[in-house]
MIDOSE-1310 file (N, C-alpha, C; in nm, 2 decimals, decimal comma, always signed):
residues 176
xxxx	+0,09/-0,12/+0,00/+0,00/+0,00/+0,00/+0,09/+0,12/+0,00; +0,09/+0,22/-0,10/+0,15/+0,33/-0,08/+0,08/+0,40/+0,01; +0,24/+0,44/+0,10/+0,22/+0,54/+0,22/+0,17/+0,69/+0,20; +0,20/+0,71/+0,09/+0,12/+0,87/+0,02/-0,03/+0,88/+0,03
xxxx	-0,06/+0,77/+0,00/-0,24/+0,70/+0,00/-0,28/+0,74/+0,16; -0,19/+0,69/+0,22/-0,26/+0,62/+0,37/-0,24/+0,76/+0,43; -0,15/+0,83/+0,39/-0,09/+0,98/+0,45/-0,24/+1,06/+0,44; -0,27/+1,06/+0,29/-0,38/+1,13/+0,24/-0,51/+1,09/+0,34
xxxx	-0,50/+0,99/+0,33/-0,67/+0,90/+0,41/-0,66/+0,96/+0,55; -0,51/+0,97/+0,62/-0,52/+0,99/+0,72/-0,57/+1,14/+0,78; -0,52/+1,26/+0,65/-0,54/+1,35/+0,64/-0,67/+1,40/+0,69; -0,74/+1,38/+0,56/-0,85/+1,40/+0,51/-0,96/+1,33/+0,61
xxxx	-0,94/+1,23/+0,67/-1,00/+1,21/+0,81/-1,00/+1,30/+0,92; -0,88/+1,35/+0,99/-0,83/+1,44/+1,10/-0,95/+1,54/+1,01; -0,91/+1,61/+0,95/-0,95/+1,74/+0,90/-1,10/+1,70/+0,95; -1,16/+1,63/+0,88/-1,34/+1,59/+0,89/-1,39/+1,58/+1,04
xxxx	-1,32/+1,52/+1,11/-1,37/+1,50/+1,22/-1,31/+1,63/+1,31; -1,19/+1,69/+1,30/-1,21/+1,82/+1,32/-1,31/+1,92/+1,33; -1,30/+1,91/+1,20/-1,45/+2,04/+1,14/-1,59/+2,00/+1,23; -1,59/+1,85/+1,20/-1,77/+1,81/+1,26/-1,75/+1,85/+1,42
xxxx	-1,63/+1,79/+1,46/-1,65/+1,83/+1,63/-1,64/+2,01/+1,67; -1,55/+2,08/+1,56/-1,57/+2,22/+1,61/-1,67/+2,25/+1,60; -1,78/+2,24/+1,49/-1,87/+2,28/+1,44/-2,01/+2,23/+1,54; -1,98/+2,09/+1,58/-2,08/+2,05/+1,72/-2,10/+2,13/+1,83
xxxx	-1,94/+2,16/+1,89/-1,89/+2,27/+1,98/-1,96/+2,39/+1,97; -1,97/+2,44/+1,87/-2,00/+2,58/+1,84/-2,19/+2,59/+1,87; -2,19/+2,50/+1,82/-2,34/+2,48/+1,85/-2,38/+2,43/+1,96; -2,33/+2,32/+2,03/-2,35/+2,33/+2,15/-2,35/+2,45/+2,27
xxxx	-2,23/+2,50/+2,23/-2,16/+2,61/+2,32/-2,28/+2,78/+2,33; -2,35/+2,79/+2,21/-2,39/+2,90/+2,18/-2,56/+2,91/+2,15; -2,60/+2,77/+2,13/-2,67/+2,77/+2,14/-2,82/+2,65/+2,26; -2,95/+2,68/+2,29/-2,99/+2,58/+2,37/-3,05/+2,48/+2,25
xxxx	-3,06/+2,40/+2,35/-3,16/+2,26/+2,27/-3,29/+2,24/+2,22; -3,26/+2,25/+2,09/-3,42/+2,27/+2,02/-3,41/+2,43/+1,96; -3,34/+2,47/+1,99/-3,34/+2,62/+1,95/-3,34/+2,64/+1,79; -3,39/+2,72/+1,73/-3,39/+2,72/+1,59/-3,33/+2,88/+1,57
xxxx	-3,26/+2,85/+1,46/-3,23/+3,00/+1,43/-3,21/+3,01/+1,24; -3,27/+3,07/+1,19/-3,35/+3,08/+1,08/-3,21/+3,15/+0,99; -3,16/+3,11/+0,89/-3,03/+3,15/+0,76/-3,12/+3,21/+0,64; -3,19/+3,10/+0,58/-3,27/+3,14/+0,46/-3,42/+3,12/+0,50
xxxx	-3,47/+3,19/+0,56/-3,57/+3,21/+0,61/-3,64/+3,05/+0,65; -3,74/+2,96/+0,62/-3,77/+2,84/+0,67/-3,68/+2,72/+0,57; -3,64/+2,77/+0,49/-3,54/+2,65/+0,43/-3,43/+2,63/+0,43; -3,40/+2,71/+0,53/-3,23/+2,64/+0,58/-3,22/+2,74/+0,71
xxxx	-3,23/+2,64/+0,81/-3,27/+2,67/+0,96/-3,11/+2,63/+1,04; -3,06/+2,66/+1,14/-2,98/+2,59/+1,22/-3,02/+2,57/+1,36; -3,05/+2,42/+1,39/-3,22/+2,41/+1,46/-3,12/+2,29/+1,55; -3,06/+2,32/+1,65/-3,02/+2,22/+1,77/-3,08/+2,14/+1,80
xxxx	-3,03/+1,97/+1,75/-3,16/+1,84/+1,85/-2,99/+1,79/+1,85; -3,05/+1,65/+1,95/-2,97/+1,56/+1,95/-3,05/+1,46/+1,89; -2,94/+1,34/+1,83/-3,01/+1,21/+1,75/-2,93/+1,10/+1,77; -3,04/+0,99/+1,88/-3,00/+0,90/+1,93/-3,02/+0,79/+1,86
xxxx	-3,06/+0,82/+1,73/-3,05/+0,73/+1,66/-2,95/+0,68/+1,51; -3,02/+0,64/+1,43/-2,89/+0,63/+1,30/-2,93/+0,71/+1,21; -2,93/+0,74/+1,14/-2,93/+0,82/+0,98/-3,05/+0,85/+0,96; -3,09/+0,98/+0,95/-3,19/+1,02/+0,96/-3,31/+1,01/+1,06
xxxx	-3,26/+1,01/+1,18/-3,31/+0,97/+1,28/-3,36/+0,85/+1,30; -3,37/+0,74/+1,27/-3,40/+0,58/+1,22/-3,42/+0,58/+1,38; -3,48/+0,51/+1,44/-3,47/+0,46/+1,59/-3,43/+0,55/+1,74; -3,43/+0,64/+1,62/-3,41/+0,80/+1,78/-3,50/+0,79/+1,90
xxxx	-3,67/+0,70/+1,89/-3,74/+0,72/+1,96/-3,77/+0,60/+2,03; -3,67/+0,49/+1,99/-3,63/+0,37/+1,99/-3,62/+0,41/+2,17; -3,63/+0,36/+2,29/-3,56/+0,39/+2,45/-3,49/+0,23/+2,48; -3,43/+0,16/+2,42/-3,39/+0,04/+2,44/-3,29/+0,05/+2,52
xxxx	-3,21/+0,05/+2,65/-3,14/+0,06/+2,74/-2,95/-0,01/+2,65; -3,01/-0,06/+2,56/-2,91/-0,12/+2,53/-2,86/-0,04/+2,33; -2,94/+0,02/+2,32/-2,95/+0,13/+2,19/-2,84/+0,17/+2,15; -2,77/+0,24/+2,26/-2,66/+0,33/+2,24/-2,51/+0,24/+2,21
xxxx	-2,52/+0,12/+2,31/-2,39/+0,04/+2,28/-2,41/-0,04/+2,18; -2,53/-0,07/+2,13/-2,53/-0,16/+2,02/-2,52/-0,08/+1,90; -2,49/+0,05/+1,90/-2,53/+0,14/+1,81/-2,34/+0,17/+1,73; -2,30/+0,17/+1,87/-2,13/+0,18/+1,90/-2,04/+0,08/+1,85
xxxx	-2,12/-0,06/+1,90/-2,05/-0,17/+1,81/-2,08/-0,16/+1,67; -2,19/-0,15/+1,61/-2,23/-0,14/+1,46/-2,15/+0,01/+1,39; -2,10/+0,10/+1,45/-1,99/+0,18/+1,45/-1,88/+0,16/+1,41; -1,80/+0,09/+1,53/-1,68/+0,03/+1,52/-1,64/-0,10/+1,43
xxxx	-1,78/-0,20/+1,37/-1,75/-0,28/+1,23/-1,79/-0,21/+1,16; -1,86/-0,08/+1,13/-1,86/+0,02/+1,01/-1,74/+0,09/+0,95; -1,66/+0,10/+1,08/-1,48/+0,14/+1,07/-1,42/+0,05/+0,98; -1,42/-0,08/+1,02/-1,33/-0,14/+0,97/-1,36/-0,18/+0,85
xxxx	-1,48/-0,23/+0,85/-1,54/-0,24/+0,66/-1,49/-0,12/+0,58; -1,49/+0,01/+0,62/-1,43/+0,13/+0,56/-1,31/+0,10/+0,52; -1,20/+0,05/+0,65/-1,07/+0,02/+0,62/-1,03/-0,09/+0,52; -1,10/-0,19/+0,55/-1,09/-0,29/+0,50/-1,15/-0,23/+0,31
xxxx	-1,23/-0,19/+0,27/-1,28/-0,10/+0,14/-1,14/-0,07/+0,07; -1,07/+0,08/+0,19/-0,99/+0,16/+0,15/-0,83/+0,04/+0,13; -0,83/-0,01/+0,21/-0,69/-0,14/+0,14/-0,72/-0,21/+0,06; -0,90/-0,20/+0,01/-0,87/-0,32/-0,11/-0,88/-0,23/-0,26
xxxx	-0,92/-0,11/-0,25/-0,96/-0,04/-0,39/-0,82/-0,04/-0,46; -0,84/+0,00/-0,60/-0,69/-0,05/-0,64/-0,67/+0,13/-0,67; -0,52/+0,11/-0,65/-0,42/+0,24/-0,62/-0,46/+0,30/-0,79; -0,47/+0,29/-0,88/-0,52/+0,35/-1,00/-0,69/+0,46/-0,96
xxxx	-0,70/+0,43/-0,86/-0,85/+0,49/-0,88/-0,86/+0,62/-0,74; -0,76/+0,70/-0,78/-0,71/+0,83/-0,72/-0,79/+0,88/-0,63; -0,92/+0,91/-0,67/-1,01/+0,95/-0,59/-1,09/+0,90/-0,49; -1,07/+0,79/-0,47/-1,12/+0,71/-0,37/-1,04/+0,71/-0,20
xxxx	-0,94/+0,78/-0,23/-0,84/+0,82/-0,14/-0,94/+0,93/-0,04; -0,94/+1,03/-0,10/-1,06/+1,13/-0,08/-1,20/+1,07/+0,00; -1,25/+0,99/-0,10/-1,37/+0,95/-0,07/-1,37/+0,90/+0,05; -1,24/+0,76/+0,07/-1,26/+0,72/+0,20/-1,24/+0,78/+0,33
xxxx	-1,18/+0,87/+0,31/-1,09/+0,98/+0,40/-1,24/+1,03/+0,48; -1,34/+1,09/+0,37/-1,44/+1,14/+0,41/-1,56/+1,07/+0,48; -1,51/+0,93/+0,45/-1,65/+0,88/+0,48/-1,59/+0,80/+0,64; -1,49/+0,75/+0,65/-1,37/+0,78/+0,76/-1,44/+0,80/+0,83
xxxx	-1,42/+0,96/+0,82/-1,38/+1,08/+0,96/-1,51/+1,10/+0,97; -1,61/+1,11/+0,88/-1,74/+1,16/+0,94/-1,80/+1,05/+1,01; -1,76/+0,93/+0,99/-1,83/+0,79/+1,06/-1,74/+0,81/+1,22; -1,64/+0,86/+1,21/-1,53/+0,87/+1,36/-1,61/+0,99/+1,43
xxxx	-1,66/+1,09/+1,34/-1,70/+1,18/+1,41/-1,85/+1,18/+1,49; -1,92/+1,10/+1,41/-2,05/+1,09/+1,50/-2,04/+0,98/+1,58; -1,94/+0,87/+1,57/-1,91/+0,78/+1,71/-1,84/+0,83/+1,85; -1,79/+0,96/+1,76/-1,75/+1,03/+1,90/-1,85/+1,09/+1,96
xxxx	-1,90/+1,12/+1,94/-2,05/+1,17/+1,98/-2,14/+1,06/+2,04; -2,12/+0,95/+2,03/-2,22/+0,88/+2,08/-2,14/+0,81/+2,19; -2,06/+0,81/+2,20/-1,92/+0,74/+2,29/-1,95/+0,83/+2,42; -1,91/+0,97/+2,39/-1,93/+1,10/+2,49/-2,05/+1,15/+2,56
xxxx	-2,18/+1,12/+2,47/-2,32/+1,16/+2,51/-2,42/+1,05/+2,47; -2,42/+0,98/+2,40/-2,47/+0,87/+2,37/-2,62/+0,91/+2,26; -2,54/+0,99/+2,23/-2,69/+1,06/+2,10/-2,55/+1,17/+1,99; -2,61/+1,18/+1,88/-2,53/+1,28/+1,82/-2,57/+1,41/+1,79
xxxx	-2,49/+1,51/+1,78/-2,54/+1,67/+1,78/-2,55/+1,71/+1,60; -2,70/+1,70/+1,57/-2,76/+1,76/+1,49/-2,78/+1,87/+1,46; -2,78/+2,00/+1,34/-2,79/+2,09/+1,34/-2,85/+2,18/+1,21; -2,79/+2,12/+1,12/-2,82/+2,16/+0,95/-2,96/+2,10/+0,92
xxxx	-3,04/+2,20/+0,92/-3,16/+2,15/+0,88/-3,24/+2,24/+0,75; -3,29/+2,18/+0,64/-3,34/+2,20/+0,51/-3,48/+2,17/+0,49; -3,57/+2,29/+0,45/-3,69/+2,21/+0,43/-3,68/+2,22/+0,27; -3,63/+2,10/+0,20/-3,66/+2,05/+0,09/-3,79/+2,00/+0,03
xxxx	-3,81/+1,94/-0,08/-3,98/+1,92/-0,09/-4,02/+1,77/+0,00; -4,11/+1,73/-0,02/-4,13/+1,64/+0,04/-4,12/+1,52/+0,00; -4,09/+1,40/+0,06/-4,05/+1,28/+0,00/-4,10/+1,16/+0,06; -4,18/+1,09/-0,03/-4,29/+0,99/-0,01/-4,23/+0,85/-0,06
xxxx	-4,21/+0,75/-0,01/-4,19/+0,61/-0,04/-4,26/+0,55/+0,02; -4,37/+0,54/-0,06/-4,50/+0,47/+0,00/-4,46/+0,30/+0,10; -4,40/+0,20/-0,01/-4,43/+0,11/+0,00/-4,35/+0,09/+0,12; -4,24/+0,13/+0,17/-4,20/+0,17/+0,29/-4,28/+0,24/+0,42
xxxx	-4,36/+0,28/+0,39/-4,46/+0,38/+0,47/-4,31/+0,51/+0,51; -4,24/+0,56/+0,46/-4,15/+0,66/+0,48/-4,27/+0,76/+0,39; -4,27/+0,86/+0,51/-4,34/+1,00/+0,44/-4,25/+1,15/+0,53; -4,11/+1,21/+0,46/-4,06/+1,29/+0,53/-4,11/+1,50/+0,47
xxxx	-4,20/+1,53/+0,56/-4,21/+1,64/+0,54/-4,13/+1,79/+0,54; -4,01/+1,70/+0,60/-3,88/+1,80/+0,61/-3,80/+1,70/+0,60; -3,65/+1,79/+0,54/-3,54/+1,66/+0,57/-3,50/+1,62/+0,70; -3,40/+1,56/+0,73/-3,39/+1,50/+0,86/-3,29/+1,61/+0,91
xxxx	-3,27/+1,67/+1,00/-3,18/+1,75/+1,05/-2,99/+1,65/+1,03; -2,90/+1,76/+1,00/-2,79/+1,65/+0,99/-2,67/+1,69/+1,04; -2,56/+1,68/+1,02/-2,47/+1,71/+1,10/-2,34/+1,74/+0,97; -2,21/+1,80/+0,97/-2,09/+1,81/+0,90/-2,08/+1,65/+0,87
xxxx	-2,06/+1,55/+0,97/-2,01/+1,41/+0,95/-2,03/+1,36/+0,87; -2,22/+1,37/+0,89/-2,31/+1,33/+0,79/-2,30/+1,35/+0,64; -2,25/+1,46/+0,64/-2,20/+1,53/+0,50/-2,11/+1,50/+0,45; -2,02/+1,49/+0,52/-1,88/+1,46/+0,44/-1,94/+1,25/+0,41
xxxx	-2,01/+1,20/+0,48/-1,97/+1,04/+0,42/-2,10/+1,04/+0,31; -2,22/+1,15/+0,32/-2,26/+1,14/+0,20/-2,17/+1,15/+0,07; -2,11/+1,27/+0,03/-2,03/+1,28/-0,01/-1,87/+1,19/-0,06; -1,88/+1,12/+0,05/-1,78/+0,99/+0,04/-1,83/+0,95/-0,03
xxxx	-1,99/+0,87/+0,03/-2,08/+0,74/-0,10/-2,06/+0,82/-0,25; -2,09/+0,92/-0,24/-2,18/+0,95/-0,36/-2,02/+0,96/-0,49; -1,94/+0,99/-0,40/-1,76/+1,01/-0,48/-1,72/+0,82/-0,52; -1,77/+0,76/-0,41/-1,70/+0,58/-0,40/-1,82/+0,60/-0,51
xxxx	-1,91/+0,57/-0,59/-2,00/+0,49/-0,63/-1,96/+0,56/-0,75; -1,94/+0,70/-0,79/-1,89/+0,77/-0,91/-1,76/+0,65/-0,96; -1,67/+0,66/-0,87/-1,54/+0,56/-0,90/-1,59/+0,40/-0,96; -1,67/+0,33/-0,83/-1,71/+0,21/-0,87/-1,77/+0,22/-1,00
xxxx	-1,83/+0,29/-1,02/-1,92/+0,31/-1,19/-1,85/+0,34/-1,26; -1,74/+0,42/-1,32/-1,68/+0,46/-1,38/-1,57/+0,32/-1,41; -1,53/+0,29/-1,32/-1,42/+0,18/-1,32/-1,48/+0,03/-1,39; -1,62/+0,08/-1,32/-1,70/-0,10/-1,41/-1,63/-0,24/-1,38
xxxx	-1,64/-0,32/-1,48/-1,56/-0,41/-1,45/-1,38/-0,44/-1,54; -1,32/-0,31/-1,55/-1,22/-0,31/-1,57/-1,08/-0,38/-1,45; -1,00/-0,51/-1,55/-0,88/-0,50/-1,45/-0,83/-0,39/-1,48; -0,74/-0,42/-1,34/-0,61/-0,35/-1,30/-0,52/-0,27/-1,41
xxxx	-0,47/-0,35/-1,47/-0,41/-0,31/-1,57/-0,53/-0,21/-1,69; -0,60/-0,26/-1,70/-0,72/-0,19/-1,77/-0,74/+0,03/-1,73; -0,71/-0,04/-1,58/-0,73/+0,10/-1,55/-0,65/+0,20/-1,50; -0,53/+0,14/-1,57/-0,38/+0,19/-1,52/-0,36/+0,27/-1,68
C-alpha cells in the first residue's frame, strides 16, 4: 500500500472529524436545545436536536437501554469495513483516497458523539420538498436535520460509487 495514500486517508479524516467536532462545539456552546435560528428564512434553519438514533433519525425514539452500545458496536464494524474498502480499492483509482478519507472521519465523528453523550449533535436543517416512499410507509415532510459528519460520508458514498461506476468491470491493468 502506498504510504502517500494512507498519508492522504489519514489526512483527510483528522481534517473531517475536526471540522464536525468544532462545528458541534459551536453549537453546543452557543446555542440551547431545540433552539432554531433561521439562515434562509424556513429553508435552511440551524435548529439544535440531539439524535439517538442512525441516519436520519431511524430509531431516535427507539428507548432500548441497550441502543446506544449496540449502536457503538455497529460503528466500530462500520470502521473497519471502511478500512478494510480503503486497502482493497486498487491504487489506480485516485479519488477514492478522498472519498474514503471522508467517509472515515465523518463515521469517527459521530461515534465520537455517541461514545461521549450517547446521542449525536444535529444541526443543518433544510426544508426540501417532500418525500414519499409509499411502500415503505417513509413520508418525510422535512429533511432529517444532519450534522458536518453526515455530510462529508454522503459525499464519500456519492464520490466511492462515481469511481465504482466509472471503473466497471475493468482489471487492473485496464485501469492503469
Amino acid at each position: 500500500m502506498n504510504s502517500r495514500r494512507i498519508k492522504i486517508f489519514i489526512i483527510v479524516s483528522i481534517i473531517v472529524i475536526a471540522f464536525d467536532q468544532i462545528t458541534k462545539w459551536i453549537i453546543k456552546s452557543t446555542m440551547e436545545l431545540h433552539q432554531t435560528i433561521s439562515v434562509i428564512g424556513d429553508f435552511f434553519t440551524i435548529s439544535y436536536i440531539l439524535n439517538s438514533g442512525i441516519a436520519f433519525g431511524l430509531f431516535d425514539h427507539n428507548s432500548s437501554p441497550y441502543k446506544a452500545v449496540l449502536l457503538i458496536i455497529i460503528s466500530i464494524v462500520a470502521l473497519g469495513i471502511i478500512l478494510y474498502i480503503f486497502f482493497s480499492l486498487p491504487k489506480t483509482a485516485k479519488v477514492s483516497v478522498l472519498a474514503m478519507g471522508l467517509i472515515f472521519g465523518g463515521a469517527v465523528g459521530n461515534m465520537i458523539d455517541r461514545i461521549a453523550r450517547g446521542s449525536v449533535v444535529d444541526f443543518l436543517d433544510f426544508d426540501f420538498p417532500d418525500i414519499a416512499i409509499k411502500f415503505l410507509g417513509i413520508h418525510m415532510r422535512r429533511w432529517p436535520t444532519f450534522n458536518v459528519a453526515d455530510s462529508c460520508v454522503l459525499v464519500g458514498i456519492v464520490l466511492l460509487l462515481i469511481i465504482i461506476i466509472s471503473l466497471g468491470g475493468k482489471t487492473e491493468q485496464e485501469r492503469a
